[in-house]
N, C-alpha and C positions, 0 to 999 in steps of 0.2 A: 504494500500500500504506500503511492507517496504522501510524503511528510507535507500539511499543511503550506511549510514557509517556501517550503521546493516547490507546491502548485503557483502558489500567489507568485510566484518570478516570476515562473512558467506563462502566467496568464498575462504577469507585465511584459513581458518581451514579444509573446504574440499581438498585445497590442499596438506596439511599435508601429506596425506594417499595416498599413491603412490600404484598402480597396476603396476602387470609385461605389459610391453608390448606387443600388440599383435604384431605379423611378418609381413612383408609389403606380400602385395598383388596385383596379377599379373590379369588382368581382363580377360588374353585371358586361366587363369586357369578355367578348365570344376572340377564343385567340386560336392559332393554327402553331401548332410546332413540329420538332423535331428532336433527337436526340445530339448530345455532344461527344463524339465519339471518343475513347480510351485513349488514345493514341495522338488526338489533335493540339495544337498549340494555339495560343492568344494570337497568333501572326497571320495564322492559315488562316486563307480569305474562303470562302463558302460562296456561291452565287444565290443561294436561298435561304442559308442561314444568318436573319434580319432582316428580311425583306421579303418575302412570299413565305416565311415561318417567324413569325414574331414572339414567338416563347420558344424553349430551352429547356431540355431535362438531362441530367448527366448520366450517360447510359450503365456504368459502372463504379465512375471516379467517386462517384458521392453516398457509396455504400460504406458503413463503419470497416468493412475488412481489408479492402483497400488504403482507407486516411489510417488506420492504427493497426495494423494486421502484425508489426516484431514489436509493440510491447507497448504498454503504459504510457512510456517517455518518447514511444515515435509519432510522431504529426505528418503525416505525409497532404497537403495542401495545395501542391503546385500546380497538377491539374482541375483542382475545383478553383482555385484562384482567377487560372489562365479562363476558363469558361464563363465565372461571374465579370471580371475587366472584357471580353467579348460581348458579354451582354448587356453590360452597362455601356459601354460604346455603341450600342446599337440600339438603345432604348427597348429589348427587351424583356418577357414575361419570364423571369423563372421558377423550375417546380424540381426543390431537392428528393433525390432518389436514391436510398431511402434509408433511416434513421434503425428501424429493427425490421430483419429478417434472417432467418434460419438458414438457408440456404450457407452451404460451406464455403463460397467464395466471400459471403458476407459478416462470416462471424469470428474476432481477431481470434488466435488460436491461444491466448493466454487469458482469454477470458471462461467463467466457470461459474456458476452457484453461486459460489462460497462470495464472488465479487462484482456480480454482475449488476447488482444495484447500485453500487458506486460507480462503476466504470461506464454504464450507460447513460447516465447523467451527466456525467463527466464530457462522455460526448456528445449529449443532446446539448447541454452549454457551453462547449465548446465550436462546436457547426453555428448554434446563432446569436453568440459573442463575436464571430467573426463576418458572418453575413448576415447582419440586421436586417435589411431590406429585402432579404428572404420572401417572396410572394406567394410559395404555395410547396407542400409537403406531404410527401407519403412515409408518415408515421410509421406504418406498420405494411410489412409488404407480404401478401400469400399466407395470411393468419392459420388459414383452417389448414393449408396445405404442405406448410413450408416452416412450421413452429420451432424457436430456437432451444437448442440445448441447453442453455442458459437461463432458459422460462421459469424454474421453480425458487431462483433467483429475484423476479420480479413479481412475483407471488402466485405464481403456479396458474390450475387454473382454477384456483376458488370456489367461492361460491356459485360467483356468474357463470362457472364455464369459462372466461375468459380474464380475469383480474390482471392476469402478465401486459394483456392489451389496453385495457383501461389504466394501467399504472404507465406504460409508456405515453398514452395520450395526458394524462395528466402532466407527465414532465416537460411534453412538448407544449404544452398551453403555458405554462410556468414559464418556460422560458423564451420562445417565442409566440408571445402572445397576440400580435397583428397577423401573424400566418396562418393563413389558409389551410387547416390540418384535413388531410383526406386516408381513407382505408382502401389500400390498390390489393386485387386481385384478380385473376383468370379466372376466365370458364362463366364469370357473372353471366354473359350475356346468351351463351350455349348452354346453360343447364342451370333447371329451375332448382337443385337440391344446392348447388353456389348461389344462386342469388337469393334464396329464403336463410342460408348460414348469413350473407352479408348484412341481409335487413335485420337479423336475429342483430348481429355484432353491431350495426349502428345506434340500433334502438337504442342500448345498454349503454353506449358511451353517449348519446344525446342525453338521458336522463341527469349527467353532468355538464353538460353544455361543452364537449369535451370532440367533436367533430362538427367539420364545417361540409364535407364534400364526399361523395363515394366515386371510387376511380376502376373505371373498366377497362383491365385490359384486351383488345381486339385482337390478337392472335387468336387462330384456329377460327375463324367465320366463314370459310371458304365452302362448309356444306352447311350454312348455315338458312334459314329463310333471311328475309326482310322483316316479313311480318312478324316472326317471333323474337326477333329483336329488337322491335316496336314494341310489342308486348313488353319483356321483360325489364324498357327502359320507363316505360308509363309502369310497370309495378312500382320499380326503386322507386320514383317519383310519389308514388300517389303511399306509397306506404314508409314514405321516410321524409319527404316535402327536400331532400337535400337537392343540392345540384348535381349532376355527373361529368367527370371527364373522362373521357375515349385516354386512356391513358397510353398504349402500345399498340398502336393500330399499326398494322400489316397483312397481305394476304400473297401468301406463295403460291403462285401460277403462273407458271414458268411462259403457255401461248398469252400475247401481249394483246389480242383483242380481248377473250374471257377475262383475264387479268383488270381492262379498263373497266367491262362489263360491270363485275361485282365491284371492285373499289366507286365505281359510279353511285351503284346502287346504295350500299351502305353507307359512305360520306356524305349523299346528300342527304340522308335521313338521321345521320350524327348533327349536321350545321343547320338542318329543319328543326331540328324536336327541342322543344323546347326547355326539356330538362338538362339539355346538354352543353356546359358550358365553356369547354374549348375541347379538342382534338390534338392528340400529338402523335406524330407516326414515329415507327421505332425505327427510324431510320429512314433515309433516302438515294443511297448512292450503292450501285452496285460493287457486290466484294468485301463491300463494311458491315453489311447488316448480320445480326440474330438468323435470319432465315432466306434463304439464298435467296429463291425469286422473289421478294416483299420489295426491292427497287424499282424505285421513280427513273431514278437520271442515269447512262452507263458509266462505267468509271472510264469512258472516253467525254463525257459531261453532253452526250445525246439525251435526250427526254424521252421517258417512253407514252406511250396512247396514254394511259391515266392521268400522267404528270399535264400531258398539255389542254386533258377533258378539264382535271383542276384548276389551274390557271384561268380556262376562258368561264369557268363556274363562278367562279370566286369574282373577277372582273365584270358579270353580270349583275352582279351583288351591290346595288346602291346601299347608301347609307341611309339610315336608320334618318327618320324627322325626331330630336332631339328634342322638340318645342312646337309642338302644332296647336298651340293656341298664341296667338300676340299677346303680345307685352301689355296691353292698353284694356286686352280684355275683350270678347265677343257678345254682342246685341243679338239676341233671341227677337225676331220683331213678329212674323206671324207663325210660330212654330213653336211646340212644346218636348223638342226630343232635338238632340244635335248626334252629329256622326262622325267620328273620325277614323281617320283610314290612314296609315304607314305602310313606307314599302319595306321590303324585306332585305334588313341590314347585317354586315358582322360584328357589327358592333355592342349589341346589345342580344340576350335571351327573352326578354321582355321588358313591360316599359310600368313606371307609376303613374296611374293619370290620378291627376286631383281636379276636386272641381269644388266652385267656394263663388261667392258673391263680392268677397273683399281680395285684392291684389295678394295679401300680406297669405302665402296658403301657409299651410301646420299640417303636423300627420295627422291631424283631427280630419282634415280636409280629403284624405286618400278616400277613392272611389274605386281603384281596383287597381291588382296586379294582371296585366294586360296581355296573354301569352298569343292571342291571333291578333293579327294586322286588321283586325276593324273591330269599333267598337259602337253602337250604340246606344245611347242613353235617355229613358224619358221621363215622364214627371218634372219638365222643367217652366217655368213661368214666362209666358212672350213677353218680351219687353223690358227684359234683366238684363243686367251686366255681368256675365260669367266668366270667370279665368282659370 
């Protein structure tokens, strides 16, 4: 165990080394990502990473067994560094991956039981002592499927079934507390006995106000329906009210029109639905990915059919009306009902309308959370001044 006076340096000399800032972040933003590959530097330029993917998730660099994996006293930081200084250069979204997971590539080999509530803490306040600006975090990665050896260390599985996982979202609320805390796992959207374990596990940490988000990852959808992935996203939705993100979308199909086909199918039904609040692909360049054929661009930097169906999708995609009533306020003269209609933007999941007789509105004034592009309302008086 280190000595108190030995952390306290430890903690002043990592402060030392300052990071740009990342830019605050808006949750009701709908964003598009990608991953930061193992292997990339702050230098390497990307042709899409910051500009047709506006968020960030660290494919492996930002897992506990990589930053600490020879001991206590090692900090390995330089590819999470080089990724946050990239992203704050570019005014991107990012989403650390991930704080606790079982998986042997993620768990440092001198952690155990005996220490594993100290050392996890150590490094949940460590990751966001260093990256404040931190926008969005997968707590816990593969709970039901991928449980750490270390678990009976953070209190087994309790009472709830799950107290190891509720005690790491405790810690990460504790200590970064403006982050977006979400629960990632597979299979959510292909099998209804994952996504009834995910709602079981959010319930439980809602009850402490201890999740913000549930995070699907998209690999294996390739014999998947549409429709039942509509389905299982209006369940999360309608039995947890969280938002979702498409956390590791990819689909392996190797002929490149089939390949457009389904990625057509299912992205536009991830940047549609309304419960879904940004998309990050696991990846985009052939050769680099998780799963051979899951590339967009070749590693000759050709695009393939889906890369260029997403482009001109996304480019058809106006912007959201951010303010569709004047500033001065709208006269009702022979009409008892008004209607408004938005076009369909990426910017937002949905929108607040208020409506109030005085300029000055309040959340007293909220008249709905707005998930379709038209709304109409009546019961109103002709001859009012409404804003």
């Amino acid at each position: 165990m280190q000595h108190p006076w030995l952390l306290q340096r430890y903690l002043i000399l990592a402060l030392l080394f300052v990071l740009p800032l990342l830019e605050a972040y808006t949750e009701e933003e709908k964003f598009l990502g990608s991953i930061w590959q193992n292997w990339w530097r702050q230098d390497m330029a990307d042709p899409y990473l910051g500009t047709l993917f506006n968020q960030v998730t660290p494919e492996n660099v930002g897992k506990w067994g990589p930053v600490q994996r020879d001991g206590e006293d090692y900090w390995n930081w330089g590819r999470l560094d080089a990724m946050m200084e990239y992203a704050a250069d570019r005014h991107m979204i990012v989403k650390q991956h991930a704080f606790i997971w079982g998986h042997a590539h993620s768990v440092p080999n001198w952690v155990d039981n005996d220490n594993a509530a100290w050392a996890a803490e150590r490094w949940i306040k460590a990751f966001a002592d260093r990256y404040p600006g931190i926008h969005l975090i997968d707590v816990v990665n593969e709970a039901p499927h991928d449980k750490p050896p270390y678990r009976d260390g953070l209190g087994g599985d309790g009472e709830s079934g799950w107290d190891w996982v509720i005690w790491s979202y405790a810690k990460a609320r504790k200590h970064a507390p403006n982050a977006t805390l979400i629960l990632n796992d597979y299979d959510v959207l292909k099998r209804d006995s994952v996504m009834h374990t995910m709602i079981e596990i959010v319930n439980l940490l809602q009850k402490s106000d201890l999740i913000d988000g549930i995070g699907c990852q998209a690999h294996f959808l390739e014999g998947t329906s549409v429709d039942a992935v509509r389905q299982r996203l209006d369940t999360l939705y309608e039995s947890t009210g969280l938002p979702v993100y498409i956390s590791e979308f990819d689909l392996n199909i190797s002929n490149d029109t089939t390949h457009r086909n389904k990625f057509r199918e299912l992205f536009a039904l991830f940047w549609e639905h309304p419960a879904v609040r940004g998309v990050t692909l696991w990846g985009h360049v052939e050769g680099t990915m998780w799963r051979e054929h899951g590339w967009l661009v070749s590693s000759e930097g050709e695009e393939r059919l889906a890369m260029t169906w997403l482009k001109d999708y996304l480019a058809q995609m106006p912007s959201a009306a951010s303010n569709p009533s004047p500033a001065n306020g709208a006269i009702l003269e022979n009409a008892n009902q008004v209607a408004l209609q938005w076009q369909h933007g990426s910017a937002a999941t949905h929108r607040k309308v208020y409506l109030s007789t005085s300029p000055a509105l309040g959340e007293e004034d909220l008249l709905a959370h707005q998930y379709d592009l038209q709304l109409v309302h009546s019961d109103l008086l002709p001859g009012t001044t409404y804003y």
